[in-house]
C-alpha positions in Angstrom: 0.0 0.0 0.0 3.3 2.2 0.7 4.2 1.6 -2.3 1.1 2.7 -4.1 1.0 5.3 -2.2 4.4 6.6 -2.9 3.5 6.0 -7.0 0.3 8.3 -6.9 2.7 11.1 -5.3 5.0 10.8 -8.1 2.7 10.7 -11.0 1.2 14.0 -9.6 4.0 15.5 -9.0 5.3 14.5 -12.2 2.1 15.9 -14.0 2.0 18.8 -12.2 6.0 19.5 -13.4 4.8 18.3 -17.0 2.0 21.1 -17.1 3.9 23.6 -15.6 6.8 23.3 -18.1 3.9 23.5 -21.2 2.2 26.0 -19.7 5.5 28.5 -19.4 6.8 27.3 -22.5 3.5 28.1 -24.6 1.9 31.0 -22.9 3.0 34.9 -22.5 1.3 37.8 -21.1 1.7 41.4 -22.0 0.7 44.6 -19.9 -1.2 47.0 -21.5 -0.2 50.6 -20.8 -3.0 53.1 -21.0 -3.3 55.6 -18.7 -6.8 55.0 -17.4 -6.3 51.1 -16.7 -3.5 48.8 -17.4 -4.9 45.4 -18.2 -2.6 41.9 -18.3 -3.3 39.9 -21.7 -2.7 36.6 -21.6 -2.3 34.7 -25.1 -0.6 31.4 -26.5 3.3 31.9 -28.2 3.2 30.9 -31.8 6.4 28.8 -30.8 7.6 27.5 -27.6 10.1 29.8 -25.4 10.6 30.2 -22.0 10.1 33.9 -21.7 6.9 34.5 -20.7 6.5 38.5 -20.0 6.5 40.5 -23.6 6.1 44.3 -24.5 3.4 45.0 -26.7 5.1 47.9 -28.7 1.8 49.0 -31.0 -0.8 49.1 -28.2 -0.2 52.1 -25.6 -1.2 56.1 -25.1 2.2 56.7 -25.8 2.0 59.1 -29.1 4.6 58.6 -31.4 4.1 54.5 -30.5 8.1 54.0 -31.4 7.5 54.6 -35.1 10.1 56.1 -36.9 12.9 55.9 -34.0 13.3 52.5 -32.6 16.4 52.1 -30.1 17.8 48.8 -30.2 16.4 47.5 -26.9 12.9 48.4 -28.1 13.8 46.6 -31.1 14.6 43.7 -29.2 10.9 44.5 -27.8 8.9 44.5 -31.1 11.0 41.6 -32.7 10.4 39.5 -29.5 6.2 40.2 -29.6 6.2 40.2 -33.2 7.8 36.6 -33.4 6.0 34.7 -30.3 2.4 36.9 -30.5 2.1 37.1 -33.7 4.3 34.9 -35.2 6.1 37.5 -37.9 10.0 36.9 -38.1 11.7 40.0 -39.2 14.9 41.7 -37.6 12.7 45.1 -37.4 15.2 46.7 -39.5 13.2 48.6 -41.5 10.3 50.8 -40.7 8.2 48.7 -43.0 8.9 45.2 -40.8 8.0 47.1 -38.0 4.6 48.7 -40.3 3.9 44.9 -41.5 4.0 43.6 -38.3 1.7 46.3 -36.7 -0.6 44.9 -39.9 -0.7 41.7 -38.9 -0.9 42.8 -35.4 -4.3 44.6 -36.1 -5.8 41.9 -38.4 -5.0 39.1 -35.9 -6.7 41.2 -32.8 -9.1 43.2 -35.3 -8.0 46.7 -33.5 -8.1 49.7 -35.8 -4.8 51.8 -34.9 -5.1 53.8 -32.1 
């Protein structure tokens, strides 16, 4: 009966370790950052990673929303969300990547640009 016992524990615990590993692996949340309420957006990665917090670069108050002048640590930013949320590869060197992925951004969400 021990031994049983001892078996169940391990199988949960093993399932437990199994679904957590999925579950960071394949889902990433991003804060939104308006200035009347920040919301937390949960949503599936397009391929598996183990960074689960992303900056969502085309939805914010801010006004210039990084178009035309992108640092290379928001870069970083927009290639990172672009790749897992959307699932758009592109090294963001161009203002057009950055333009096609805001695209496919607003078609996969159905949000007209803010």
């Amino acid at each position: 009966m021990k031994i049983l016992r001892r078996l169940v524990g391990y199988t949960y615990l093993i399932s437990v370790s199994i679904i957590s590993a999925w579950t960071i692996a394949n889902v990433g949340y991003y804060e939104t950052r308006w200035i009347e309420d920040d919301l937390i957006v949960f949503f599936i990665k397009r391929q598996p990673t183990y960074k689960v917090a992303f900056i969502n670069v085309y939805q914010s108050d801010h006004e210039d929303n990084w178009k035309g002048h992108l640092e290379k640590k928001e870069r970083q930013y927009a290639v990172e969300f672009c790749k897992y949320y959307v699932g758009f590869e592109t090294e963001m060197t161009t203002m057009d990547d950055f333009n096609e992925c805001e695209r496919r951004y607003r078609v996969q969400t159905q949000r007209e640009p803010s």
